[in-house]
N, C-alpha and C positions, 0 to 999 in steps of 0.2 A: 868191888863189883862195878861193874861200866855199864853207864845207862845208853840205853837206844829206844826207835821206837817201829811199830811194826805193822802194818797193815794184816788185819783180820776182817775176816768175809762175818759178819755177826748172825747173819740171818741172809736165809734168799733173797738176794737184791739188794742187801743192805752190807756196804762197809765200813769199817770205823780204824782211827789210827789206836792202835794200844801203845803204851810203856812194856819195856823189857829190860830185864837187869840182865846182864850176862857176867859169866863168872870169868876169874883170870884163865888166858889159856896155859893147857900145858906143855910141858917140852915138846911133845909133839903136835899140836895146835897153831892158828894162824889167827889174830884178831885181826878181821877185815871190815877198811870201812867202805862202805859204799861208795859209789859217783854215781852211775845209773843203773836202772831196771828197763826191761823191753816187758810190754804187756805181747801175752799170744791171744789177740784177741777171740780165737776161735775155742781153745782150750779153755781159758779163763770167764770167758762169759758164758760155759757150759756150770763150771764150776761155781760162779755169781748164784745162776740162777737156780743152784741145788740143781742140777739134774743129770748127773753122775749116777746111772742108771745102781742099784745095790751091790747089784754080782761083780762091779768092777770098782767096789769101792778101794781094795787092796790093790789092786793092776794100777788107777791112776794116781795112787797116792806118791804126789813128787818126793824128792829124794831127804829133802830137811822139812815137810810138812809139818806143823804141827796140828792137834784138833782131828777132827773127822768129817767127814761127809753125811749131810750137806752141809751143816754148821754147827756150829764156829768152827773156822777152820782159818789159818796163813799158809797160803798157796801163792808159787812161781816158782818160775824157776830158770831166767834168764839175768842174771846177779854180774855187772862187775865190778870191782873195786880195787882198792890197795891197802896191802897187808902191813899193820902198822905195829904188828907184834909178831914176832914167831923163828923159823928157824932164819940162819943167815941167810940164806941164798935166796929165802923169799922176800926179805924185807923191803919193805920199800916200793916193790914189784906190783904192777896192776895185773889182778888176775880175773878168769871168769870163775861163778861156781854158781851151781845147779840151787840154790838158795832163795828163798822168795822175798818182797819186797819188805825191806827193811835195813835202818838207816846202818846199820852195824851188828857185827853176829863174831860167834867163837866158831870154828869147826876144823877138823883134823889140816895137818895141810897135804895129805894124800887127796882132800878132795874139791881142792882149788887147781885150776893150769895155767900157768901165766901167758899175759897178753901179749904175742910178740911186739917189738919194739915198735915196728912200723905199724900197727894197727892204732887206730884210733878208739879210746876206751868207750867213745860213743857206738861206734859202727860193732864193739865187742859183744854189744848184746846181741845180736845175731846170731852167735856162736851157738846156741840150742836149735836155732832153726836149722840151719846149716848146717849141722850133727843129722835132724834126719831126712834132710835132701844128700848129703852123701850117703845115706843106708838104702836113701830110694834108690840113688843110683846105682849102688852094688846088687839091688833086687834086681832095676831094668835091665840092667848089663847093655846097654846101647853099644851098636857096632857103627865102624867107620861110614859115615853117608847115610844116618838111616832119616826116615822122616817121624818125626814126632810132633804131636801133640800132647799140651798143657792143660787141663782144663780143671780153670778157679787159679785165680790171680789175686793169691792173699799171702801172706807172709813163707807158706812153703812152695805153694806153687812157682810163684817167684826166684826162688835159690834153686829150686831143682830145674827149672827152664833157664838159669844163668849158665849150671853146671855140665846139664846134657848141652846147651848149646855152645860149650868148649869143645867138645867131641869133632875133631876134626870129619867135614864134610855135611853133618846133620844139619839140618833145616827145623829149625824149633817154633814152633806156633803156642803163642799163650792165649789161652782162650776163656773170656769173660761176657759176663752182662754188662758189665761197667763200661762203656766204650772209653772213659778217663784212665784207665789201665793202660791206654794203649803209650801213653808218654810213660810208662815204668818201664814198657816192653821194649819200647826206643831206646830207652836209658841201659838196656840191661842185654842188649843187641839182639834182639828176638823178634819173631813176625809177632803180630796182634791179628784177635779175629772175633769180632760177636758170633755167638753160638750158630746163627744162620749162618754164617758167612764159610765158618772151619775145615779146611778142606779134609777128606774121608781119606781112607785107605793108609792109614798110617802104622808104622812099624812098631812106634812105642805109644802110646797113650797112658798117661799119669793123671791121676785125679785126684784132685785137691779141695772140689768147692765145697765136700759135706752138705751135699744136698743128691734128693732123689734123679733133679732133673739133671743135674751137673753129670749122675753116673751115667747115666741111661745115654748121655750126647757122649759121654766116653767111649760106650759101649757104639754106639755108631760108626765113631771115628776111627775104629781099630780095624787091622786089617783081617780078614779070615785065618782061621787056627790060630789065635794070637789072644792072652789075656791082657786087661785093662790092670795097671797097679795103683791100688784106691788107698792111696794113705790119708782119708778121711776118718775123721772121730764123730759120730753120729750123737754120741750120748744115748739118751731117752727117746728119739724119734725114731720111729719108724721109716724105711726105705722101701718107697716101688719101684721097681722095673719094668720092662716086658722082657719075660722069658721065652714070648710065641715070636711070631717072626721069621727072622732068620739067624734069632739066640744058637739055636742048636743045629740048622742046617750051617751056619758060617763056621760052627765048633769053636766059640768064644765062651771066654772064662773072664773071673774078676780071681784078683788075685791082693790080699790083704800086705801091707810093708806097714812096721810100726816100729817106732826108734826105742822100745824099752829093751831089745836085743839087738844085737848085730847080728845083718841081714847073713842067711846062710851064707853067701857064696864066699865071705871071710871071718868066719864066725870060730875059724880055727888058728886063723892069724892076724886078729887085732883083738884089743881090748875097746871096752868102752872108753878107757879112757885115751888108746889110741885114737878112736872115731874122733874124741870130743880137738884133738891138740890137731888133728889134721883140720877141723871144721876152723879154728882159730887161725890155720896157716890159710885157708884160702880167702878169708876175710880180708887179706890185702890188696882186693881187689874195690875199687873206687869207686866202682857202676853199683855197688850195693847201699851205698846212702842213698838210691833214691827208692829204698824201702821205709828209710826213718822220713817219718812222715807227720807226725806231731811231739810236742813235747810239754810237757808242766812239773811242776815241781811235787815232793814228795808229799808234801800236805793237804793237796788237791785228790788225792786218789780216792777216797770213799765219792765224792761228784764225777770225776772221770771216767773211773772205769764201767760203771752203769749208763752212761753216755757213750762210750764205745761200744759196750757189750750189747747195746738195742740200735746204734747206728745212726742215734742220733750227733753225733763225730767219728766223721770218717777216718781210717788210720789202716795203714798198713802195720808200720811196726809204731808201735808210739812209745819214747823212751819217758823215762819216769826220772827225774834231775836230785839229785841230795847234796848240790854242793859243790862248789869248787874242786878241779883235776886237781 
């Protein structure tokens, strides 16, 4: 048996490191050991604080959870590492998997993808963000030249305002409270705009900040007969709008994108796990470390991440260290 150890949520608000034996893998298995963890701070500190609403305790349970909601539970699920057992062709190989923070784990090797060469195993934590900013982009369907808006400049906001703004001719606006966001938007070749500032009438509008006022400034910015795509995760909170107005004389909609399926419009010709190997081929792009935003090591994570998840440490993506590449 091979020992590791594994970050568990013990109680709401409380984390602790556990011991884990894991067993030899088998012929078809992969023993991987870690190098780093990405926290998603928006997911994970819903999950911290037990408030993974009941009815979607089965929807958000990640793919190698173990335990339940609210707790004890080991939850993440942005894993890279290298495979230091298993078939030949993985060996040796830095791959990402859907797996939560922990220094080392047994799991099939169908559900590891490996890091292309040129990516850096830091910047590979991404790979789950960027899995579902390409599903958002398959929902937008953005056309050549159109004008969009971003609004909420957090770890997905960010990749889907890098990806629409490849879209030859579009004009991308990332829109935050934060006016410090506006050096990511720089970094990430995009306009920036405090919520007063946002220019209206826009083609696409995405919503990212998981908040009531975040939607509601979406729902402004869009243009008539045109829905807002809200790939926020509320949890347990409640959401107001105004539906009076010019809700229903403009004929505007919200329209839900959520990465646990591939978005209709290729739902017939990719796989999950094509979304995930294409999210890993555009990580070659350079302007996305300036998401990685803080870092500590693996033993720090029961102090850490309840310091992220209340905001008292800022962080876009914050990677989680176990060790020498």
């Amino acid at each position: 048996m091979h020992e590791a150890a594994a970050f568990w949520i013990a109680r709401p608000g409380m984390g602790e490191i556990r011991p884990v034996r894991l067993p030899d893998p088998g012929p078809d298995d992969v023993l991987v050991r870690t190098l780093f963890t990405g926290i998603s701070r928006g997911t994970e500190a819903l999950v911290l604080a037990g408030r993974v609403p009941p009815g979607e305790w089965e929807t958000m349970r990640a793919p190698f959870q173990e335990g339940e909601f609210p707790a004890p539970v080991k939850y993440g699920y942005l894993n890279v590492g290298v495979v230091e057992q298993g078939p030949a062709e993985l060996l040796d190989r830095v791959v990402f998997c859907l797996f939560p923070h922990q220094t080392a784990y047994v799991v099939p090797a169908a559900a590891v993808v490996p890091v292309p060469a040129d990516v850096p195993p830091r910047r590979a934590v991404l790979a789950g963000t960027m899995e579902t900013a390409v599903n958002a982009a398959w929902d937008a369907a953005p056309l050549v030249g159109d004008r969009i808006a971003v609004v909420g400049a957090g770890m997905v906001g960010c990749c889907v305002a890098r990806l629409l703004g490849r879209v030859p001719g579009t004009t991308v606006t990332l829109v935050d409270v934060d006016p410090e966001r506006k050096s990511v938007a720089d970094a990430l070749g995009v306009d920036f705009a405090l919520p007063a500032e946002a220019p209206g009438d826009r083609d696409v509008v995405v919503h990212t900040s998981a908040t009531g006022a975040g939607l509601q400034l979406a729902l402004d910015l869009i243009a008539d007969d045109r829905s807002v795509l809200d790939l926020s995760w509320y949890g347990d909170t409640p959401v107001t709008v105004s539906l009076g107005g010019g809700f229903h004389s403009r004929r505007l909609g919200v329209r839900a994108s959520q990465v646990g399926r591939v978005a209709v419009p290729r739902r017939e010709s990719r796989s999950t796990r094509d979304r995930l190997a294409l999210a890993l081929e555009l990580l070659r792009d350079p302007a996305l470390d300036a998401l990685l935003t803080g870092s500590s090591p693996f033993a720090q994570l029961p102090t850490v991440l309840p310091e992220i998840a209340d905001g008292r440490q800022a962080a876009l993506c914050h990677v989680v260290e176990y060790g020498e590449e």
